[in-house]
C-alpha positions in Angstrom: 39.2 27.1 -40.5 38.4 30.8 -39.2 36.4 29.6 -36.2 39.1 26.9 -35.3 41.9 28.7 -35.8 40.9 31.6 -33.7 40.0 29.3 -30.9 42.8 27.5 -30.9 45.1 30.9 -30.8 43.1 32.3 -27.8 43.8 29.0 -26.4 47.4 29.2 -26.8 47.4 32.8 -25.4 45.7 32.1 -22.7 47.5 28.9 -21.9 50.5 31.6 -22.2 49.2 34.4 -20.6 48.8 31.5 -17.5 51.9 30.0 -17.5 53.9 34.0 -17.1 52.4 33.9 -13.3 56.0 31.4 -13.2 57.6 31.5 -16.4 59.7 34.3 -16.7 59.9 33.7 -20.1 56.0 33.6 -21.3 55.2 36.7 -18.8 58.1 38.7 -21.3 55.8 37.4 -24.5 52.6 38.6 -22.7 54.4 41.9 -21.2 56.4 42.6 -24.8 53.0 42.6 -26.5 51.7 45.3 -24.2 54.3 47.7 -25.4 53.9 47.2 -29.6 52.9 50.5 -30.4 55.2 52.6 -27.9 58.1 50.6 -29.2 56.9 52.1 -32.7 56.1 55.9 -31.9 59.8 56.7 -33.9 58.0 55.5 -37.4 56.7 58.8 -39.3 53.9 58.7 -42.3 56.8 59.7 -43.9 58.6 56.4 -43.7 59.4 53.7 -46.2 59.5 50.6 -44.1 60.5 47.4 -44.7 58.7 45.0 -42.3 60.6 41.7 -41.7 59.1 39.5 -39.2 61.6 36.8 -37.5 60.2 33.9 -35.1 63.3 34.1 -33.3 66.9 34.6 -32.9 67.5 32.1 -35.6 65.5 33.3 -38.5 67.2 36.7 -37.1 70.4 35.5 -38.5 69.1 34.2 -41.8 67.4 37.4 -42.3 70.7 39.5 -40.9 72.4 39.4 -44.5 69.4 40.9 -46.2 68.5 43.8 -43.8 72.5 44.6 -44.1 72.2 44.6 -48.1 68.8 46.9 -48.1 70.6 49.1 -46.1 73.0 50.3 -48.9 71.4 49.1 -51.6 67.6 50.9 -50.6 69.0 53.7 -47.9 65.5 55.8 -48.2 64.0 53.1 -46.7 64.0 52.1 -42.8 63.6 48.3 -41.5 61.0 47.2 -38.8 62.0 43.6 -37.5 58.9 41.6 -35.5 59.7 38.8 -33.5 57.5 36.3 -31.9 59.7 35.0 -29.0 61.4 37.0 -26.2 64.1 35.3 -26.9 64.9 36.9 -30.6 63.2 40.4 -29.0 65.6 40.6 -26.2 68.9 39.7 -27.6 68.0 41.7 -30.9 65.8 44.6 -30.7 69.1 46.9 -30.2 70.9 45.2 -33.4 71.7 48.1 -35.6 70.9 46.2 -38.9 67.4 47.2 -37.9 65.7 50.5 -37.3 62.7 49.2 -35.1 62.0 46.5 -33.6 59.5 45.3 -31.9 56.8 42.3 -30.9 54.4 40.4 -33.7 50.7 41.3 -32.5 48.4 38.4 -31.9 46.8 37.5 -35.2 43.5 38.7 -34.8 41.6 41.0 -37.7 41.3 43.7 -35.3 45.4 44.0 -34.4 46.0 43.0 -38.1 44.6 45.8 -39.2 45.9 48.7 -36.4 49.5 46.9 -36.9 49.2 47.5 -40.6 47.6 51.2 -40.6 50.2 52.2 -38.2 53.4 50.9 -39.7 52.2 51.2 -43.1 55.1 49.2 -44.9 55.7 49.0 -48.7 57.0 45.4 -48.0 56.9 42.5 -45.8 59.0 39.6 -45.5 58.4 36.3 -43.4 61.4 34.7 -42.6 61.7 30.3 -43.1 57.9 30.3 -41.6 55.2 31.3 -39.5 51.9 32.3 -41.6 49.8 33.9 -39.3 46.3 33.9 -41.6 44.9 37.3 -40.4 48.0 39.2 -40.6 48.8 38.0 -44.4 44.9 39.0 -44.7 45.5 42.5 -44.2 48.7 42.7 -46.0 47.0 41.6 -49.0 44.1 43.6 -48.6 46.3 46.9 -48.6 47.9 45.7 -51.5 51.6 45.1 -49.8 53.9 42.5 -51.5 54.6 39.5 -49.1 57.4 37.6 -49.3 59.1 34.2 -47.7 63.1 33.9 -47.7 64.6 31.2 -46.1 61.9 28.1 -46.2 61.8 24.9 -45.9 59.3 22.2 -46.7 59.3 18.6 -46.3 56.4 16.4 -47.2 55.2 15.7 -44.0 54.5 19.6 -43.4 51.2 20.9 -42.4 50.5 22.9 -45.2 50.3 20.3 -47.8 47.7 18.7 -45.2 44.2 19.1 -45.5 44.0 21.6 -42.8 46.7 23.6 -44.5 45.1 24.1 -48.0 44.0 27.8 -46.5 47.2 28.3 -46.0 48.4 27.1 -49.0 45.9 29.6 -50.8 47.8 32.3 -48.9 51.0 31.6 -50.1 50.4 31.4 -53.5 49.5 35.0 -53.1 53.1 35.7 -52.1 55.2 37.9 -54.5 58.6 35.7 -53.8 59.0 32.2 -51.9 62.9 31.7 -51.1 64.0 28.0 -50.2 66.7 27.2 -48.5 67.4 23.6 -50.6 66.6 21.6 -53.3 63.6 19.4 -51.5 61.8 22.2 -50.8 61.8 23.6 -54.2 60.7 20.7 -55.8 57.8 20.1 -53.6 56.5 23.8 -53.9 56.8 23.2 -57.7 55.1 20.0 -57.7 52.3 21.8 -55.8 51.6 24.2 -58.7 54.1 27.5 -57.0 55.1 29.7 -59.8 56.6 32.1 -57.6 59.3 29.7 -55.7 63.1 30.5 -56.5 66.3 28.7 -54.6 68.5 31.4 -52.8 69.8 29.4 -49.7 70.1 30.4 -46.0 71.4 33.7 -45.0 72.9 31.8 -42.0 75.8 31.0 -43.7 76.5 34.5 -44.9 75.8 35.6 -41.2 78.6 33.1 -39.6 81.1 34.0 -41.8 80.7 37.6 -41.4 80.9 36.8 -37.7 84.4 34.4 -37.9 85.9 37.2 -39.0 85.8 39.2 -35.8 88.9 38.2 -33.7 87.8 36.9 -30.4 90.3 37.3 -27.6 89.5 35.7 -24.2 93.0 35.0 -22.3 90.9 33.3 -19.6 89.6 30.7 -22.4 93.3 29.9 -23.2 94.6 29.7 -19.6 92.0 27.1 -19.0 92.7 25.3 -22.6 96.6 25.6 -22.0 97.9 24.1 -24.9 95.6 21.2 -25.2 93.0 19.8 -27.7 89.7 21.6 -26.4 86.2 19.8 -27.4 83.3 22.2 -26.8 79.7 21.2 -26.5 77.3 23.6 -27.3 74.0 24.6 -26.4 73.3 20.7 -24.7 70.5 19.4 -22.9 70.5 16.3 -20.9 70.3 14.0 -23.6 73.4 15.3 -24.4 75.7 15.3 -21.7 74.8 11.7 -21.4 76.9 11.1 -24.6 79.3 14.2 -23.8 80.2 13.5 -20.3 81.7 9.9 -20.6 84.4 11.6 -23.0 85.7 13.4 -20.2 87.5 10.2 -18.4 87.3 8.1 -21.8 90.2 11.0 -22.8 91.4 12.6 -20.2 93.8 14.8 -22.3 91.2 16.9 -23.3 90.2 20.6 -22.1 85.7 19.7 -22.2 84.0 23.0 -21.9 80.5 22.6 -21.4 77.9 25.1 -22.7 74.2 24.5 -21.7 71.3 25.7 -23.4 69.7 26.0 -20.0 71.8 28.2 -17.9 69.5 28.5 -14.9 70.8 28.4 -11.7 69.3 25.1 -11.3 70.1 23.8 -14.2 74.1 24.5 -13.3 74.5 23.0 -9.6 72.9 19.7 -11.2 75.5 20.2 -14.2 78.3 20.2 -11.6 77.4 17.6 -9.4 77.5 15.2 -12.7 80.9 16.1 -13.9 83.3 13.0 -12.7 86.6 15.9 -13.2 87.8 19.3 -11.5 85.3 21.5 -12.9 84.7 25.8 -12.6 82.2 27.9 -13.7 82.9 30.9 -16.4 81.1 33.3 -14.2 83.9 32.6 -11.5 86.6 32.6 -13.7 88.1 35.4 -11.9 88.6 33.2 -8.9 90.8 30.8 -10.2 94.6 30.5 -10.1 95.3 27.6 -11.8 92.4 27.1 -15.1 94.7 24.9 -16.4 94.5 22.6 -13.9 91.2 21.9 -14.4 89.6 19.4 -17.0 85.9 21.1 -17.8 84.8 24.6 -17.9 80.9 25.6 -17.6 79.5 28.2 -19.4 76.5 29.3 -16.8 76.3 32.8 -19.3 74.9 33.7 -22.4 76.2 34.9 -25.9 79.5 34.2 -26.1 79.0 30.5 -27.3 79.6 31.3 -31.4 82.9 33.1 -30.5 84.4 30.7 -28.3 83.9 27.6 -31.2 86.9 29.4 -32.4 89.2 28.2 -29.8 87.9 24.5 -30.3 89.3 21.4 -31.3 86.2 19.5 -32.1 82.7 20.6 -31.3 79.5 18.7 -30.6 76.1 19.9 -31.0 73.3 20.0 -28.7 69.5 19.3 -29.5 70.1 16.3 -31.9 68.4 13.7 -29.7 65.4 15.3 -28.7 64.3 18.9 -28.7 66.0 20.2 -32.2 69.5 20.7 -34.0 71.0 23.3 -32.5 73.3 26.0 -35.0 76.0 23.8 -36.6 77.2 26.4 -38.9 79.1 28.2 -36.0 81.6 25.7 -35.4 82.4 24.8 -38.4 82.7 28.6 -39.7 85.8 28.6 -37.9 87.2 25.1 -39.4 85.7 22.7 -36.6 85.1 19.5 -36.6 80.9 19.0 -36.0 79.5 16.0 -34.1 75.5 16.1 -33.3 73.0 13.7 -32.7 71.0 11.6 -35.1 67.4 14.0 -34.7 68.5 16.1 -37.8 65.5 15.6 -40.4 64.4 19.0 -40.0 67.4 20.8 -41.0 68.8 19.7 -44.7 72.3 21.4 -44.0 72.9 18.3 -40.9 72.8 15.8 -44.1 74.7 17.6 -45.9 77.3 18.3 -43.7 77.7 15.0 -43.2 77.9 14.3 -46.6 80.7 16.7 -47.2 82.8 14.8 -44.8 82.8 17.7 -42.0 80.0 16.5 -40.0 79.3 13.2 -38.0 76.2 12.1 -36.6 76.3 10.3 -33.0 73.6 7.6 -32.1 75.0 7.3 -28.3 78.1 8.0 -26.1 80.2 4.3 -27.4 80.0 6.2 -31.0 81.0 9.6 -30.0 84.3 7.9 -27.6 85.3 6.0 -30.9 85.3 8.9 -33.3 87.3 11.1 -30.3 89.7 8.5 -30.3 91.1 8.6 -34.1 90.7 12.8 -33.5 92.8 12.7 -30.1 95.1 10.2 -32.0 95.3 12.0 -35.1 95.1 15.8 -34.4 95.9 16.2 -38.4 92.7 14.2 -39.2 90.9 16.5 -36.7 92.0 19.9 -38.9 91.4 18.1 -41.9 87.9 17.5 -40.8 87.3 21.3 -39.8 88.5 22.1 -42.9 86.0 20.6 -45.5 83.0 21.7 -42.8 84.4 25.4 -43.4 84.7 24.8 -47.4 80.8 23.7 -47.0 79.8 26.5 -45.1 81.9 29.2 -48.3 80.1 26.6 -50.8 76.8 27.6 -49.5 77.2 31.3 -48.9 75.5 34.1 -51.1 71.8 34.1 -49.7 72.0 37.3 -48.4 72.7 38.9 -52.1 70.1 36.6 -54.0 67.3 37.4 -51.1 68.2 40.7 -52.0 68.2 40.8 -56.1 64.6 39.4 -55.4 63.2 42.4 -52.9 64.4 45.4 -54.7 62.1 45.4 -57.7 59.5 45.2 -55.5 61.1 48.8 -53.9 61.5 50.3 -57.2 58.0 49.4 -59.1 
């Protein structure tokens, strides 16, 4: 597996390193990994640290809880977060739940082993995935307690393949394995894991944390003006080919639209589909009337979570195609959540749906039929967002379980 596995990374970073002469985003991975060690000068021998590597902004949030717990409950120690993806780097590295931050090196023995003699941490945490073989390698090898938090496993995942059996050794080297949900548990057991224990997702600590924070946008509520407001978040194209027939099927309805892709580009072929009086949020400033309007597009970036809390009813981007997008957001603030029906990859779609705060869409017919009772029924709408906040609270408390689990390993 050695010999494949390092040919198939150099691949990948090669492929990477080729695709940043266009990609703005690939030439931040390659540049971000240029700058690991000056991004790391503030760590001292002196320093307890607590590495926590996230993929991205996601595993970010799930982690968020923990990092804010091991602050008060292990204060002599400081927090170094890794990420993989610019996209978690960027919008994180300043968060002050951490005390470094900085990019994953590429997982060859070589940077394993300089990562690890520089940062020296007394404990490192992989958050829901990623088990990059060299860098586990050296963690064992200098005797550092590894864990997972966070994970999830279905059947069909690689490591219970035959080409994952090496890194199914690995993991049975970890100190603590975390899972997020019953499934997962189960199948870790069922593969011989003693060290597997059910704590949840920090996510859901995270998002209510955030819902608490009053957001107050007058220029949202000028455009919403009194009426029932659906907002679709973080969509793709597959999306807005359900969303966008809502916006004449019910016409009493503020629609603001919230890409995932908020390119230039990616706007001006937004607008041109919209069959309504439509504005921009970046032009908001411009506009007399907002309430005039029927759709609003978000063409910025991180204010999608807080304004949820000024919807109706909220659909879901990614659930036809590319991946689920955060569902937890809306209905932290009582909304009702509509996605579509690519959700096997994340247990808390299902359940959702199960608690009667969710609804899965197969095309654009469904979605205009289940609009029409909410529109109808406004009551039935509230309703709704109310049992998708009480399964949000009914799954909260990851971030203090995570955290009962780590600190032994602090104090031994």
């Amino acid at each position: 597996m050695t010999i494949f596995y390092s040919i198939g990374y150099t691949a990948y970073k090669w492929a990477v390193q080729l695709a940043s002469i266009v990609n703005p985003k690939a030439k931040k991975w390659v540049e971000g990994r240029s700058h690991i060690f000056s991004d790391l000068e503030g760590i001292s021998t002196s320093d307890k640290i607590i590495w926590i590597h996230a993929a991205s902004m996601g595993e970010y949030e799930m982690a968020r809880p923990v990092m804010e717990r091991l602050k008060v409950e292990a204060p002599d120690h400081k927090i170094l977060v890794s990420f993989f993806s610019p996209s978690g780097y960027e919008s994180r590295k300043a968060d002050p739940a951490h005390d470094y931050a900085c990019y994953l090196p590429h997982d060859y023995r070589r940077n394993a082993a300089e990562f690890i003699q520089h940062v020296q941490p007394v404990m490192a945490v992989f958050v829901k995935y990623e088990f990059w073989p060299n860098i586990l390698t050296a963690c064992f090898e200098n005797d550092i307690p590894v864990n997972l938090i966070s994970a999830t496993f279905r059947k069909d995942h690689f490591i219970f393949s035959a080409f994952g059996k090496p890194i199914q050794k690995l993991l049975k080297k970890f100190t603590v394995i975390s899972v997020q949900d019953e499934t997962s548990e189960s199948l870790l057991l069922e593969k011989g894991f003693a060290n597997v224990t059910r704590t949840g997702d920090g996510r859901f600590d995270n998002v209510l944390k955030l819902a608490e924070i009053e957001y107050n946008r007058p220029e949202l509520e000028a455009f919403i003006d009194y009426r029932q407001s659906l907002i679709a978040g973080s969509c793709w194209r597959e999306d807005e080919d359900v969303v966008l027939p809502q916006i004449m099927a019910h016409t009493s309805l503020a629609v603001i639209l919230v890409p995932h892709d908020v390119s230039e580009s990616n706007i001006a072929r937004l607008m041109k589909r919209l069959p309504a009086p439509a504005y921009r949020w970046s032009q908001r400033s411009q506009i007399e009337n907002p309430g005039e309007y029927r759709v609003l597009v978000v063409d910025t970036i991180g204010e999608l979570r807080a304004m949820y809390s000024h919807a109706s009813i909220a659909f879901v981007g990614g659930g036809y195609k590319t991946g689920l997008h955060n569902i937890l957001e809306p209905a932290s603030y009582s909304v009702p959540v509509f996605f579509g029906p690519v959700h096997h990859k994340f247990w808390e779609a299902q359940a959702m749906i199960d608690a009667d705060g969710a609804q899965e869409i197969e095309n654009s017919k469904t979605f205009t039929k289940a609009l029409n009772t909410l529109v109808m029924y406004p009551q039935k709408a509230t309703e709704m967002g109310a049992r998708a906040r009480n399964f949000v609270e009914k799954h909260a408390g990851a971030g203090r379980a995570i955290t009962e689990l780590l600190l032994p390993q602090l104090r031994s």
